[in-house]
Structure formats: structure tokens, C-alpha cells
C-alpha positions as CSV (number, residue, x, y, z in Angstrom):
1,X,10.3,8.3,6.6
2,X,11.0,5.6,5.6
3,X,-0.5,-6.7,0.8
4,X,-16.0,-19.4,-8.4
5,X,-18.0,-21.6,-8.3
6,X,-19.2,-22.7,-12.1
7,X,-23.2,-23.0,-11.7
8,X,-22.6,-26.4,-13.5
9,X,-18.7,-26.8,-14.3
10,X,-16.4,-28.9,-12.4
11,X,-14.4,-26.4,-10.7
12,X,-15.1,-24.4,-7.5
13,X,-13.4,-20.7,-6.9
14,X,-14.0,-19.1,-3.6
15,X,-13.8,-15.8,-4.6
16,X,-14.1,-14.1,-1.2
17,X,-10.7,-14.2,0.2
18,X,-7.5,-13.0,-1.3
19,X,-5.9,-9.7,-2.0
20,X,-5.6,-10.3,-5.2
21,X,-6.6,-13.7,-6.4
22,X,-9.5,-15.8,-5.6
23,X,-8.2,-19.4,-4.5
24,X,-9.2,-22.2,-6.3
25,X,-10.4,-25.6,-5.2
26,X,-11.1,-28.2,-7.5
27,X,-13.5,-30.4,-7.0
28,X,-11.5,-33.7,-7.6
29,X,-8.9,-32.7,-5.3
30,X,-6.3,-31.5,-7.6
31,X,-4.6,-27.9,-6.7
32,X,-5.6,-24.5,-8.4
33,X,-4.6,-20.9,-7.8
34,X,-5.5,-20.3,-5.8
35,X,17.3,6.7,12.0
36,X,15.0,8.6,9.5
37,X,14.4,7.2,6.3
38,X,13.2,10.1,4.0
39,X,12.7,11.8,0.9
40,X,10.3,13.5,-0.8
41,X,8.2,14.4,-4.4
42,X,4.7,15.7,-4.7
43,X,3.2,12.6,-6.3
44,X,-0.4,13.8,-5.9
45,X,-2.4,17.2,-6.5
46,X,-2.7,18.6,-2.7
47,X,-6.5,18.1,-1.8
48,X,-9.2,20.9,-2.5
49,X,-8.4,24.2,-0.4
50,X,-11.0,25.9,1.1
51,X,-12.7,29.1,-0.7
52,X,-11.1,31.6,1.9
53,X,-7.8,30.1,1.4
54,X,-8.2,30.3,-2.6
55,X,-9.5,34.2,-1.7
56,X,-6.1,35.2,0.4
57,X,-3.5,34.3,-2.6
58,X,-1.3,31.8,-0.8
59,X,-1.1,29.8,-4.3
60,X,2.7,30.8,-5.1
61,X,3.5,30.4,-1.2
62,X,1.9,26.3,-2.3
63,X,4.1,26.2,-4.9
64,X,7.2,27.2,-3.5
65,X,6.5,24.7,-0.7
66,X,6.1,21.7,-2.8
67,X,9.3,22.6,-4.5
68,X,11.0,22.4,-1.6
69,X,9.6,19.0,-1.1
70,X,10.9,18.0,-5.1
71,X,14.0,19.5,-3.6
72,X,14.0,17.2,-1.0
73,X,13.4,14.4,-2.8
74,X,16.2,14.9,-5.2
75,X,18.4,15.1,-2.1
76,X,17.9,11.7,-0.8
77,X,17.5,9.7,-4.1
78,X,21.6,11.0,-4.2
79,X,22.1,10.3,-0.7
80,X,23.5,13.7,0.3
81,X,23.1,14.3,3.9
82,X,24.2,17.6,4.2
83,X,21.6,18.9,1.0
84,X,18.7,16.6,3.0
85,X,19.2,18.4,6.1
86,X,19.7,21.6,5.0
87,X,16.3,21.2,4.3
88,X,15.5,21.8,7.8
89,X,15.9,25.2,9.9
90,X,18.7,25.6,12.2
91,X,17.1,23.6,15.2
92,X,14.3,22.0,13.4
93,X,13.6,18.5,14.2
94,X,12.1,15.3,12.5
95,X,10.0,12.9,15.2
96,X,10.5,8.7,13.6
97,X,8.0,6.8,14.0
98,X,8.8,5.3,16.8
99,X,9.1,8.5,18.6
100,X,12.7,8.9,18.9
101,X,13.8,12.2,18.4
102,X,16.6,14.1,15.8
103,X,17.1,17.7,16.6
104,X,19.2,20.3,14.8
105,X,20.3,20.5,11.6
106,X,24.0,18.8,12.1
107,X,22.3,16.0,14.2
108,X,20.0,15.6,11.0
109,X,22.9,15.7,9.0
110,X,24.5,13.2,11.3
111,X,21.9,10.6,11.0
112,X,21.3,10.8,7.4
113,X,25.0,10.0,6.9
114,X,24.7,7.1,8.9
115,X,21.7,5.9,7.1
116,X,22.8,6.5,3.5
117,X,26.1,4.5,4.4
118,X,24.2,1.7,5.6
119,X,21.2,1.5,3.3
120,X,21.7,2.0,-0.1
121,X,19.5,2.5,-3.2
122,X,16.2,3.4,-1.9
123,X,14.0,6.1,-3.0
124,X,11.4,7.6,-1.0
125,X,8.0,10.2,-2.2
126,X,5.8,12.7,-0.2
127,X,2.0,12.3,-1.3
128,X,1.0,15.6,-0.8
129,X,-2.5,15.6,0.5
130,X,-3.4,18.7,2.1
131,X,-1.0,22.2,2.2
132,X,-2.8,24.8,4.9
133,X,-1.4,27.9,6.4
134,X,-2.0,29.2,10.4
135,X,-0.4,32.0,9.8
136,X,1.4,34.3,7.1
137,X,4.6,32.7,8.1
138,X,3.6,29.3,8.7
139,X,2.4,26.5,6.9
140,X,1.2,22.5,7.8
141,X,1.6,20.0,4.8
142,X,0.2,16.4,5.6
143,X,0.7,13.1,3.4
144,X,2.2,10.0,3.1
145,X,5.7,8.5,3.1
146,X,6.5,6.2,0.6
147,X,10.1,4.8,0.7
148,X,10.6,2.2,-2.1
149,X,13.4,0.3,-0.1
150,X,16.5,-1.6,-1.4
151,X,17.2,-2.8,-4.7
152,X,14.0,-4.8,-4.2
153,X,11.8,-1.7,-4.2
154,X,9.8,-3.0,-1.6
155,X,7.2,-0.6,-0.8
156,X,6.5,1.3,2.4
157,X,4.2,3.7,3.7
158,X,3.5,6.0,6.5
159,X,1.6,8.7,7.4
160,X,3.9,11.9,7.8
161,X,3.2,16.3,8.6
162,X,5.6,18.8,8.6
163,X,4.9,22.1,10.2
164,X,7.5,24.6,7.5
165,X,8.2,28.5,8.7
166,X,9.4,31.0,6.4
167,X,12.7,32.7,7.2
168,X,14.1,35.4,5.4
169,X,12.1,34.4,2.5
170,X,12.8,30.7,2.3
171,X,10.6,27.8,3.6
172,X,12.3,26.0,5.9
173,X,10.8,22.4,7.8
174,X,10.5,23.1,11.6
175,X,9.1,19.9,12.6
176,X,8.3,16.6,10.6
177,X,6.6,13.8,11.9
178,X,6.4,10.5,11.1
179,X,3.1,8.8,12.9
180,X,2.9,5.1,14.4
181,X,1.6,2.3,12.4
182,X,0.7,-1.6,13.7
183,X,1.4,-2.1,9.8
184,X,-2.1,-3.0,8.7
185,X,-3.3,0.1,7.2
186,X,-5.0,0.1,3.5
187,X,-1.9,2.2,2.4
188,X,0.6,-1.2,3.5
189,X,-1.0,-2.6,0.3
190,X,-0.6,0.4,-2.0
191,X,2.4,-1.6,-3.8
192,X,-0.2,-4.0,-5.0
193,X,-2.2,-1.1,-7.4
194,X,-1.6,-2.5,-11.1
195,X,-2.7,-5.4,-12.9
196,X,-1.2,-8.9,-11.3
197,X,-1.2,-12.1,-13.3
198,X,-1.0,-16.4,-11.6
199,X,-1.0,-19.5,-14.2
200,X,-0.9,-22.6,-13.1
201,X,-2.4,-26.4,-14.4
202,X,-4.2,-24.3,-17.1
203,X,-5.6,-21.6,-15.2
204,X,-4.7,-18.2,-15.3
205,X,-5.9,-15.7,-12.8
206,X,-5.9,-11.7,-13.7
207,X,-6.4,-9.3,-10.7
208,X,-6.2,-5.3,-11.2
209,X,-6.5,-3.2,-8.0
210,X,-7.0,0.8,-8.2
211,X,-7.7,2.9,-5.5
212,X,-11.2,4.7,-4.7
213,X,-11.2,8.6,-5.1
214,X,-10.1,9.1,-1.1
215,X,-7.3,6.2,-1.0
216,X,-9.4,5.0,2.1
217,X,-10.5,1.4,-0.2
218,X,-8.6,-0.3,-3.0
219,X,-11.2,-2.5,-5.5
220,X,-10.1,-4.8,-7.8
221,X,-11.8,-6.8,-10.7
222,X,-10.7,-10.8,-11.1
223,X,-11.0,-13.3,-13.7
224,X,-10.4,-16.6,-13.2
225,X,-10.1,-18.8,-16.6
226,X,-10.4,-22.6,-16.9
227,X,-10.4,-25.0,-19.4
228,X,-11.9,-22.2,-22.0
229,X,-14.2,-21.1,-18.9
230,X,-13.8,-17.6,-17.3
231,X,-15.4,-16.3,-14.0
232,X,-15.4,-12.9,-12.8
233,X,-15.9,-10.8,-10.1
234,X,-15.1,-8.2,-7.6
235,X,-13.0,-7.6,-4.6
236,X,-12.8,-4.3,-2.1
237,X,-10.1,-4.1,0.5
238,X,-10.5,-1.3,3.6
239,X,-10.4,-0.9,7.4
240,X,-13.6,-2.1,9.1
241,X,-14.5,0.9,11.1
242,X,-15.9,-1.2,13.9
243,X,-13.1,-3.0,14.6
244,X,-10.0,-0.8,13.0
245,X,-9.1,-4.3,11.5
246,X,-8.3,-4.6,8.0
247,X,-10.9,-6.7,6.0
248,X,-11.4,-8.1,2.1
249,X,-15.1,-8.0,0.9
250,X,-15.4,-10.3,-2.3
251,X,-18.5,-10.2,-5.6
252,X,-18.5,-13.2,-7.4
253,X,-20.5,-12.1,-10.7
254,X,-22.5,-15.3,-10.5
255,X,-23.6,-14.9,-6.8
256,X,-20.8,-16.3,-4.8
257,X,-19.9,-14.1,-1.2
258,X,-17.2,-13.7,0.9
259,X,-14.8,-12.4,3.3
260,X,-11.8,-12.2,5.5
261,X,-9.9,-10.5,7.9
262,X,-6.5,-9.4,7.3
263,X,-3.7,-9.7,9.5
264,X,0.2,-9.6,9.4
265,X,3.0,-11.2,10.9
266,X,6.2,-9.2,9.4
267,X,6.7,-9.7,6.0
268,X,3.6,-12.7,5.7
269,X,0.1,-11.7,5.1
270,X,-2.4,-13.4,6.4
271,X,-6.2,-13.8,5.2
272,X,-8.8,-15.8,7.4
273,X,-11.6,-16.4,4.7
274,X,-15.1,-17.4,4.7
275,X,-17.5,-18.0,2.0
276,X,-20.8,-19.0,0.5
277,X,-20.6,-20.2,-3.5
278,X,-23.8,-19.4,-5.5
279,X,-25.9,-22.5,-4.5
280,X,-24.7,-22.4,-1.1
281,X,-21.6,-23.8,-0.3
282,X,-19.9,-22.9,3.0
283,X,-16.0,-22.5,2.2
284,X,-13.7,-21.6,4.6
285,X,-9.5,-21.4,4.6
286,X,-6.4,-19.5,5.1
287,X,-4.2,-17.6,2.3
288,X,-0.7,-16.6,3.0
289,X,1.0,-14.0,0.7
290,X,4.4,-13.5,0.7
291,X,5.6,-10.6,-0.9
292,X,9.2,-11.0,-3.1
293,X,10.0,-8.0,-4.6
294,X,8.0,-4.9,-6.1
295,X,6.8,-7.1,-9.3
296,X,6.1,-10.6,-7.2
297,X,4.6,-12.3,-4.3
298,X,4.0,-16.2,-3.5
299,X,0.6,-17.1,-2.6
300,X,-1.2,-19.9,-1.1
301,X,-4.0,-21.3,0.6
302,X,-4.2,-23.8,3.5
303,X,-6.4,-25.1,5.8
304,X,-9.0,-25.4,3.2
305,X,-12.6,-27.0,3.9
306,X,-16.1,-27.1,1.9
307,X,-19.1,-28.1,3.5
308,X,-17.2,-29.7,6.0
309,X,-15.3,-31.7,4.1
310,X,-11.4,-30.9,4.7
311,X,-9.3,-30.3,1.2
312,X,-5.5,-30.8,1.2
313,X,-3.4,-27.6,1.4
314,X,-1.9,-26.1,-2.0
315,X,1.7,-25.5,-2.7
316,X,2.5,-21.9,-3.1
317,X,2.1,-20.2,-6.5
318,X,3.5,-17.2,-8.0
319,X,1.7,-13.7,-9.0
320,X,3.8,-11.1,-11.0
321,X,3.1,-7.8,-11.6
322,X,1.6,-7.4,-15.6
323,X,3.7,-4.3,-17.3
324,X,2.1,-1.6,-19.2
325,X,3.5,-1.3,-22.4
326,X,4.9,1.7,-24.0
């Protein structure tokens, strides 16, 4: 269970191509910004049930599950094996996402030991989306892993279900499942939700990413500031149903389009971007994000042409995470 062109300014910002930051070029040359791993908390209100379900009263039977879950949770944030796997019945099992197998509560036990002893300080969440019930005594809760790994934090997701059965009056986990993942779903960039901040030369780049009401896009808004100049705009991130390929849509306020398609290569992210500036101009180029930790990630764009006309490739540049304050 274990990422503008000014109508008349001197500055051109293709705003079509990063998770997070529109790249800058500037027009004189010089560089712009361009075994199981588990645990478990409700971080979300389950989805909707239906009316018939609302009708039979299984509300405290919801409850009681998603304490168990909290239970859970608590379990592995200590790194006690034995409390993590007593979570399970006697032969339940847990399926990893790459299909290998743990059966029975002492080989759960087992592996969680090993795992705690060789990974240390992670913490891991159960997004709750949708709690059903086949029978009286049965019951299917679907989400999302989120194991914030390391001292680092670093964020990863995966889609889980458990099937739980009540035995004498407890729910118990008969089966969870962790499902397959090339790594390039929406949720892989869930760690970038929150407001992101890049300054360099003068210019300062603000990016804040939220997700859509299903989780299925994540939008951002961008402003890109210059020499007392700001340009704004719009960015959606999503899974292009045609393809099953991840892809970046970008609004510049003053007309500019773009896009690119996302792909990954371990840790590096990597965005092949196209784009037309307001009054025409055809950009093209390729941004590389490299995450650091939970609150950074290096950025940087390469391969940069416009019109043509091929632009030298800009050193990496820094975006940290901006903290709300309290």
C-alpha cells in the first residue's frame, strides 16, 4: 500500500507546458523560469450511497468500518506489525501491487515486520471513496493509498479495495487489494495540490493546483511577474481518454494555447510541449521536473525553439511549496 507572451512587452512565456509553471523565454536570449506498504485514515467523506442503501440503516455498520480503517492507520504510523495485521481475519490476505500474494494473519504479521525494520518513518492514508454492502455480513470499501514515504514525505498513490466480513461482531479485512499502476495516473501528481512558488532574474512564478469535484483533473491558476508586469492564466492536468496518456491543457488570459503530453521515467517527469502565443507564435520544447522532497522540485526546460528559431536550454530552477499560515 504503499508530478506568456506580453502583446507588446519584451518577454515571451509559453504558458502551455508545465505542471506547474509556465516556462519562460526571453526574447534576448537570457534564461527565465521557466512487501506491503500500508496504512490507513479516512481522509475523505465516502462518496454518496444510494437511496436504498440510506433506506436499510447500514450507517453505524459505515462507521464502525472506517474506524477500523483509523485503526489501522494508527497501527502502521507506530510500526506495529502484530496490531497491523490483526487487522485482518485469520486467513485473510492482502494482494501488492505487483500481484504477489500475503496470506494469513502471521504471514501478514511476518511481512510487516520485515518492512517496518527496513523502512522507517513513513505514513500512509486510505481515501475512502465508496463503502457498499453485498450482504448483511459483508462489506466492499474502495479508495486510494497514499503512503507519504521516508523522511522525505515523498508522496505515493495507488488505487486499493478491501472486501471486510463481520465475525462475531467485529469487521475483520478478508481481502485487500492493491491495483497495478504504469505510474502516470492524475493521482501520481496529487503531492503537487497547494500553492508553489519559482524566482529567478526578477521573475517570480505563483502556481496553485486544486482538484476538480471527482479527483479525475487537477486545474491550476499561474501568474508569471516581470519587471512590474504580471501574466496570468490557466492550466488543467488529466488522462486523455483516447489515448489513456496523461496530458497538460494550458489558458493564457491574453490568448496564448498549449499543450503537452506527460510521461515519466522513474523519479523525472517529463512534458513534450507545444504552443501558439497570442499573435501566433509556434513554441515548442521539453520540461523536466524533478521532484526533491514533499515541499520541492527542480524544473527546467530544454530543447526550446520559436518559430523555428532554436533557444539555448535553461539551467534548472527551483519551486517550493508556499505554507499556509496559521
Amino acid at each position: 500500500m504503499s508530478s506568456p507572451k506580453k502583446s507588446h512587452g519584451n518577454f515571451l512565456v509559453l504558458v502551455s507546458i508545465a505542471v506547474g509553471f509556465a516556462w519562460l523565454v526571453l526574447l534576448n536570449g537570457t534564461s527565465g523560469i521557466a512487501p506491503p506498504t500500508s496504512g490507513f485514515a479516512p481522509a475523505a467523506v465516502p462518496a454518496a450511497q444510494p437511496m436504498e442503501e440510506v433506506a436499510d440503516n447500514r450507517a453505524p455498520d459505515r462507521v464502525a468500518i472506517l474506524g477500523t480503517i483509523d485503526s489501522l492507520t494508527k497501527a502502521f504510523s507506530k510500526g506495529d506489525a502484530k496490531a497491523v495485521a490483526a487487522h485482518w481475519t485469520t486467513e485473510g490476505e492482502y494482494v501488492s501491487e505487483d500481484g504477489t500474494k500475503f496470506q494469513g494473519r502471521a504471514t501478514l504479521e511476518q511481512a510487516y515486520e520485515n518492512f517496518f525494520t527496513k523502512s522507517h518513518e513513513n505514513m500512509m492514508e486510505v481515501e475512502v471513496e465508496s463503502v457498499r454492502f453485498p450482504s448483511r455480513e459483508t462489506a466492499v470499501v474502495e479508495g486510494h493509498f497514499k503512503l507519504h514515504a521516508g523522511k522525505k514525505r515523498a508522496l505515493v498513490v495507488s488505487k486499493c479495495s478491501f472486501l471486510y466480513t463481520r465475525e462475531d461482531g467485529k469487521w475483520l479485512i478478508a481481502i485487500a487489494r492493491e491495483w497495478p499502476s504504469n505510474g502516470l495516473e492524475v493521482r501520481n501528481l496529487e503531492w503537487l495540490i497547494g500553492t508553489w512558488e519559482a524566482k529567478r532574474d526578477g521573475t517570480i512564478v505563483t502556481t496553485t493546483y486544486e482538484w476538480n469535484t471527482n479527483k479525475t483533473f487537477i486545474r491550476s491558476h499561474f501568474s508569471i511577474t516581470q519587471d512590474g508586469q504580471t501574466v496570468t492564466g490557466m492550466q488543467i492536468i488529466g488522462r486523455m481518454p483516447s489515448t489513456g496518456g496523461l496530458h497538460i491543457w494550458t489558458f493564457e488570459d491574453e490568448g496564448g494555447i498549449g499543450d503537452a503530453d506527460i510521461t515519466r521515467d522513474e523519479k523525472k517527469w517529463y512534458f513534450a510541449a507545444r504552443g501558439s502565443t497570442a499573435d501566433g507564435q509556434v513554441i515548442t520544447a521539453t520540461n523536466i521536473m524533478t521532484p526533491v522532497d514533499t515541499d520541492s522540485f527542480l524544473w527546467q526546460t530544454v530543447e526550446r525553439m520559436v518559430d523555428g528559431a532554436v533557444l539555448p536550454d535553461m539551467a534548472p530552477v527551483k519551486a517550493t511549496r508556499v505554507k499556509a499560515k496559521k
